[in-house]
C-alpha positions in Angstrom: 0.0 0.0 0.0 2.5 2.3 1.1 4.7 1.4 -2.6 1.4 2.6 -4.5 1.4 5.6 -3.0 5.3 6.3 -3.5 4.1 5.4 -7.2 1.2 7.8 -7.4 2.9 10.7 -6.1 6.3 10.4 -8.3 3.7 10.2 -10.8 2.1 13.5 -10.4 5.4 15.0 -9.1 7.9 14.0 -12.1 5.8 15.6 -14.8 5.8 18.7 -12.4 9.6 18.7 -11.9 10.0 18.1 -15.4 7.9 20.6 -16.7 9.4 23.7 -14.4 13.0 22.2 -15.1 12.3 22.7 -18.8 10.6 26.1 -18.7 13.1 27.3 -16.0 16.0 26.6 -19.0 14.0 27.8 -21.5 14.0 31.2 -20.0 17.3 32.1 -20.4 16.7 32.7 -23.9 13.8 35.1 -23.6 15.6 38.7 -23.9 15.2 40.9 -21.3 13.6 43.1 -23.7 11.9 43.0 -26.8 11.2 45.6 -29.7 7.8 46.2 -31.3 5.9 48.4 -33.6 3.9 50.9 -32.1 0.6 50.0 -34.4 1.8 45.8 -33.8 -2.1 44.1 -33.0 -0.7 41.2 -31.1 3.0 40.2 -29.8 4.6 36.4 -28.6 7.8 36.4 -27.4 7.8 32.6 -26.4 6.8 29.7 -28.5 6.5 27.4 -25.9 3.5 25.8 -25.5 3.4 26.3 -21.6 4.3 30.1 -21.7 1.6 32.3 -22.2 1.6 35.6 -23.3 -0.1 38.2 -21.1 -1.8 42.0 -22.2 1.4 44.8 -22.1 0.6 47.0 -19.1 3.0 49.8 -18.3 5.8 49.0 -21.0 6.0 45.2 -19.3 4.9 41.8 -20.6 4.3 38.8 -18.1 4.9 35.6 -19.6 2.5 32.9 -17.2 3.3 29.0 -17.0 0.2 27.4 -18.2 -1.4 30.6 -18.5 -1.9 31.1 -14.5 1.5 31.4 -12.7 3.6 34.6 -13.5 7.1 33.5 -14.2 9.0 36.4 -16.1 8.4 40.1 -17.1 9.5 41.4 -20.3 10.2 45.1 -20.6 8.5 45.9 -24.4 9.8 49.2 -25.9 7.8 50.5 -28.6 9.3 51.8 -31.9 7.3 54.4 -33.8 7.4 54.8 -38.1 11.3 53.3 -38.0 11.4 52.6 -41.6 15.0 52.2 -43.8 16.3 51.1 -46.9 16.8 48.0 -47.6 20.6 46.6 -48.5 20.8 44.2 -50.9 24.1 46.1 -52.5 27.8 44.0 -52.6 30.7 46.4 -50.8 33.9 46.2 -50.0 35.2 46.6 -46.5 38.7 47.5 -45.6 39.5 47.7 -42.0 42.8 48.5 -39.7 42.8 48.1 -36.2 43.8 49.5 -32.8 47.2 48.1 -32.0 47.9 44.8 -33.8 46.1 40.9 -33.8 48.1 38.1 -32.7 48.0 35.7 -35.1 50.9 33.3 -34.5 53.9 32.4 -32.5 57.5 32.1 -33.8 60.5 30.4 -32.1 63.7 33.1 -32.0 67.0 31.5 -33.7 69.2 32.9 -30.5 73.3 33.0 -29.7 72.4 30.0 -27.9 70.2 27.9 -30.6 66.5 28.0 -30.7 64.2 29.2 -28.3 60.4 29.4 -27.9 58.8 32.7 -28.4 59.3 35.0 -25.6 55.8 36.3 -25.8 54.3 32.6 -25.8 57.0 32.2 -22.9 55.2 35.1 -21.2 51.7 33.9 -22.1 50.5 36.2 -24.6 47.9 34.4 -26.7 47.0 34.0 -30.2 43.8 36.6 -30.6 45.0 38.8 -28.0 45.7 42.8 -29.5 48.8 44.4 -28.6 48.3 48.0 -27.9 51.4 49.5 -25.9 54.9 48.8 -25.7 56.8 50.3 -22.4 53.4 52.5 -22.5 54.1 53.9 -25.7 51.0 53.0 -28.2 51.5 50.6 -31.1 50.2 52.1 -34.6 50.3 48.9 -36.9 52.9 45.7 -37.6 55.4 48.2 -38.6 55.7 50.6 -35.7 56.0 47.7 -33.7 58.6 46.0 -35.7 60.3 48.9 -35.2 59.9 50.2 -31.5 61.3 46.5 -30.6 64.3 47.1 -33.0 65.2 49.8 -31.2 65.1 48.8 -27.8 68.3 48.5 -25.6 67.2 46.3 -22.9 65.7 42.9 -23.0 62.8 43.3 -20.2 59.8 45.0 -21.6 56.1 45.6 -20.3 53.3 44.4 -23.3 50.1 46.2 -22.8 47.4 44.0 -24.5 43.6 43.6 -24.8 42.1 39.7 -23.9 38.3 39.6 -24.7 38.1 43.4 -24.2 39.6 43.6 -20.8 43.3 45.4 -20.8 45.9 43.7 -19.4 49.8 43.7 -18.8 52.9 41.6 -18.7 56.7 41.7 -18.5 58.2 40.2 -21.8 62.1 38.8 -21.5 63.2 39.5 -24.9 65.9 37.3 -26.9 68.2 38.4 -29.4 68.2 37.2 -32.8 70.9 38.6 -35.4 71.6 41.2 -32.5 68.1 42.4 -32.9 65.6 42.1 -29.6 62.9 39.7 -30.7 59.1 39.2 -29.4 58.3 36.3 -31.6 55.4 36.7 -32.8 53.2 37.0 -36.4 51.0 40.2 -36.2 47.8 41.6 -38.4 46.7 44.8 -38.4 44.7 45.1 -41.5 42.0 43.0 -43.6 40.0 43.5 -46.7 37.2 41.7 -48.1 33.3 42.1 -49.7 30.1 41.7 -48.0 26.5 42.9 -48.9 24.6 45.9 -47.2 21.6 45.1 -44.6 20.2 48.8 -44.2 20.5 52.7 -44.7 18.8 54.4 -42.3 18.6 58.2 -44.0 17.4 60.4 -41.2 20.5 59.2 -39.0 23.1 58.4 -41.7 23.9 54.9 -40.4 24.1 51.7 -41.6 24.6 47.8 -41.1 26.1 44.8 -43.1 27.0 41.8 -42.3 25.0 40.3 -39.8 28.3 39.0 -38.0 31.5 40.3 -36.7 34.6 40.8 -39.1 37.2 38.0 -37.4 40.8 37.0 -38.1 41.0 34.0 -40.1 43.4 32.1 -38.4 42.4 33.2 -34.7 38.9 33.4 -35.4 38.9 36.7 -33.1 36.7 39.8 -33.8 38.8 42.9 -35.3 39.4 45.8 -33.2 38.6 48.5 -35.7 40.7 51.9 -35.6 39.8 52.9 -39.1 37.4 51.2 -41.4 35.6 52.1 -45.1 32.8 50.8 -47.2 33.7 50.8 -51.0 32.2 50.2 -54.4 32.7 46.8 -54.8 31.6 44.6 -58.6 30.9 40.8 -58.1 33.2 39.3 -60.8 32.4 35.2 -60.8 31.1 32.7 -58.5 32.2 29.7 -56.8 29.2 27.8 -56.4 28.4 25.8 -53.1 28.4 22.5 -52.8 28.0 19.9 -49.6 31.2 20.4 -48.0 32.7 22.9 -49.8 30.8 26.7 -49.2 30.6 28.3 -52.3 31.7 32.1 -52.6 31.0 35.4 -54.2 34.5 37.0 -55.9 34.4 40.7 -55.6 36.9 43.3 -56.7 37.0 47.1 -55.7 35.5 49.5 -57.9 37.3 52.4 -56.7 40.0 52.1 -53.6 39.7 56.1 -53.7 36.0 56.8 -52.4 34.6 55.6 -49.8 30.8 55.1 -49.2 30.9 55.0 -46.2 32.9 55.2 -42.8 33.2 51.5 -40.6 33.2 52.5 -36.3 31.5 49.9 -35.0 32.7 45.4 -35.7 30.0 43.7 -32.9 28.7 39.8 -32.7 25.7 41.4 -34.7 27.8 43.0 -38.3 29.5 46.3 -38.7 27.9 49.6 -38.3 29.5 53.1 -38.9 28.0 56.6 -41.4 27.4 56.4 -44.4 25.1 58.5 -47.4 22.4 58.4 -49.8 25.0 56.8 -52.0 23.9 53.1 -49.9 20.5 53.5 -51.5 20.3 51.4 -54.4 18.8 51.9 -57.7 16.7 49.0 -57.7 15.1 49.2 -54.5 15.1 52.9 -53.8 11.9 52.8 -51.0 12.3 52.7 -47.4 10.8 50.1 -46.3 9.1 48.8 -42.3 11.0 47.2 -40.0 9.4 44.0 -38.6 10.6 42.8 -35.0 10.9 39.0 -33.8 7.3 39.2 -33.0 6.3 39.7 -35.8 8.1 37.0 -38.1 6.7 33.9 -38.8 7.8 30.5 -40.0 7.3 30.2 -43.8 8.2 32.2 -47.0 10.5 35.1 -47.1 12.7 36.7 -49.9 15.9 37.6 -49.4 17.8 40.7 -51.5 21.2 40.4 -52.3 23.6 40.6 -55.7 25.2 37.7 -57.4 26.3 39.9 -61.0 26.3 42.6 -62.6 22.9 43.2 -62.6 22.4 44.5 -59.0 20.6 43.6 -56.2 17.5 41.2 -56.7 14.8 39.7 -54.9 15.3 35.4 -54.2 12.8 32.9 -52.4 13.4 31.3 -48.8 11.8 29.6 -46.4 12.3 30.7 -42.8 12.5 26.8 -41.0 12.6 27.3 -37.7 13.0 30.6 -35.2 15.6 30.4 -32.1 15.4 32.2 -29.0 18.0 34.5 -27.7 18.9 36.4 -25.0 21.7 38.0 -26.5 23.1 39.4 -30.0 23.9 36.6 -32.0 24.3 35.8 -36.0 22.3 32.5 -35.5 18.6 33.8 -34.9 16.4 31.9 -37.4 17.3 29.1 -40.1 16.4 29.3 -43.5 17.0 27.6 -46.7 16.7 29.1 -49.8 14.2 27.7 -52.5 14.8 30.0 -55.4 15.8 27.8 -58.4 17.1 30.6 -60.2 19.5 31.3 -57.1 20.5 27.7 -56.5 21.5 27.4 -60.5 23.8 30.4 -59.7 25.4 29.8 -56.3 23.6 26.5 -54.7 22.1 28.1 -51.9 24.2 30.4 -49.6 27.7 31.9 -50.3 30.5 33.6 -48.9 29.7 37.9 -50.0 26.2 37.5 -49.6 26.6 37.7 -45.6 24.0 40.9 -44.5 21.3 39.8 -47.5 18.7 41.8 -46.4 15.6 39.1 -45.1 11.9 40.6 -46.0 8.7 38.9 -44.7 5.2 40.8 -45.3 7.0 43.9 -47.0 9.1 44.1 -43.8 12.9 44.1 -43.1 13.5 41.5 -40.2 17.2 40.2 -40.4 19.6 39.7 -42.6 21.9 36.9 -43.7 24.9 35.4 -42.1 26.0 31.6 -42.4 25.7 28.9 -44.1 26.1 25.5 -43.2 28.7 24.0 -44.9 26.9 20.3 -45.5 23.9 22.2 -46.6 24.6 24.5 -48.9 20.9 25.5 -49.2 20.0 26.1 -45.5 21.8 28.8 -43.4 21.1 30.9 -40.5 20.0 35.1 -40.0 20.0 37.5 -37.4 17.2 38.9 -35.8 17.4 43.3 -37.6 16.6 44.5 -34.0 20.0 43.3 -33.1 21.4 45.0 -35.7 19.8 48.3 -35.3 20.5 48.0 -31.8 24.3 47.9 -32.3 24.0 50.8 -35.3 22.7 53.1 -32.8 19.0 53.3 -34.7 16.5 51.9 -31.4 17.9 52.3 -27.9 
């Protein structure tokens, strides 16, 4: 008797334990605050089926387990007539940074035979940025090249930035060919094409991407000093197939002008001023921006340019939408249906990262992987993160 009711109550108990355990994760990935229209009829934020929406009362929406039980408040900020133009448009990117990228070690051939790198020695990492030497600041690879040629003692202090946080170490040099040497390989510069998200006129800002601008071999996000968006002409493609991601080959149209100025490499694309030069001549409307609740799984169109003929409108299906709590380049995966598109490129390419993402007439994300045994199906970015990080909504 007493077994049975063990049994009963583990039985009502386990679904309950199971059931907040699962919600109780779930949450993490409900922002603390969501963006909507001001004229949006309805809003989810949670496509659970246990979470329940409530009404918004005083800029706050309650999410309720089962409809009942209060469990999370949501601040909601309203965004009134934000409407831009839509990207679509291929540009080149050149960017130089603050200090310089670590991007490898190198043993130092010394008096007394090989040694390892005296900044690995020290523990200077590959990705960290290298910003000061003995407190003076490091301008590019050169400067630093040459401010360690110069030196007359082998003891040095190495200012550097580690996942945005400063730090500092003592570096014992070693001499190679009577030069001091640090011993490692620097960046300070990269160059490459992407396509335009948005122009937003009345503030002069852009985005593109969708993702940050890293450091091939480190995989580390660029710490922009100086940055410029050029006129850029797509000149073949490499088309995708499973395995192998496909790519869009660009060249600069003019190194000269710049369209626009880069201040801004985040986890959601790069941001910076621009003109009315980012408007394109094909589509040359602003157009609504529509927020996470608001997008729906199902058809979308994506703009973006594959030739010479400028931006154009392709067919994809939005498959499934993710929850996040933070920025991120992997909101929502889609898969591109176009057969026109797959001819050309098989789905998703390298260049066409920040493809503007249009449901309902509305801008909602943009571009910015592609999975490399799939080269039809990809992932995008929720726009609010975007406009978020240009400085457009607060």
């Amino acid at each position: 008797m007493k077994m049975k009711k063990i049994k009963y109550v583990a039985m009502i108990i386990t679904p309950m334990f199971i059931l907040s355990l699962f919600t109780y994760f779930y949450l993490f990935n409900i922002p603390k605050r969501i963006y909507i229209n001001e004229d949006a009829e309805s809003i989810k934020v949670s496509n659970n089926i246990f979470i329940k929406d409530s009404k918004i009362v005083k800029d706050k929406l309650e999410l309720k387990l089962l409809g009942l039980i209060p469990i999370k408040s949501v601040s909601v900020s309203k965004v009134k007539d934000l409407e831009v133009y839509p990207g679509g448009l291929n540009v080149g990117i050149k960017i130089s940074t603050k200090g310089v990228l670590v991007v490898g070690h190198s043993d130092v051939d010394s008096i007394e035979g090989k040694v390892e790198s005296p900044a690995k020695a020290s523990g200077i990492e590959l990705g960290d940025i290298i910003t000061r030497i003995n407190g003076k600041e490091i301008e590019n690879s050169r400067d630093l090249s040459q401010k360690i040629s110069k030196l007359e003692t082998e003891n040095i202090w190495v200012e550097y930035l580690r996942n945005g946080i400063n730090n500092k170490k003592e570096v014992h040099l070693e001499k190679e060919n009577n030069e001091y040497k640090l011993g490692l390989w620097v960046r300070d510069s990269t160059a490459g094409i992407g396509t335009l998200t948005f122009y937003d006129k009345k503030s002069n800002l852009f985005g593109a991407l969708g993702h940050p601008i890293t450091d091939g071999d480190t995989n580390k996000p660029f710490n922009i000093k100086e940055g410029n968006l050029l006129n850029s002409s797509v000149i073949s493609i490499k088309k995708g197939e499973k395995g192998a991601p496909g790519e869009l080959k660009g060249l600069f149209v003019n190194e000269r002008e710049n369209i626009g100025k880069i201040d801004k490499n985040t986890e959601s694309g790069i941001f910076g001023v621009g003109s009315d030069n980012l408007i394109n001549s094909v589509y040359n409307k602003p157009i609504k921006v529509g927020f996470r609740s608001e997008i729906k799984e199902g058809p979308a169109k994506i703009i973006t340019t594959i030739d010479e003929n400028g931006p154009k409108a392709y067919d994809i299906e939005i498959l499934k939408l993710l929850s996040q709590e933070e920025p991120g380049a992997k909101s929502m995966i889609i898969k591109v249906v176009d057969p026109e598109l797959l001819e050309k490129t098989g789905g998703i390419v390298q260049g066409m990262s920040g493809s503007p993402i249009i449901q309902d007439d509305k801008l909602i994300g943009a571009v910015t992987h592609v999975l490399i045994n799939k080269p039809d199906v990809g992932y995008g970015i929720y726009i609010e993160w975007m406009l978020k990080d240009a400085g457009i909504i607060e």
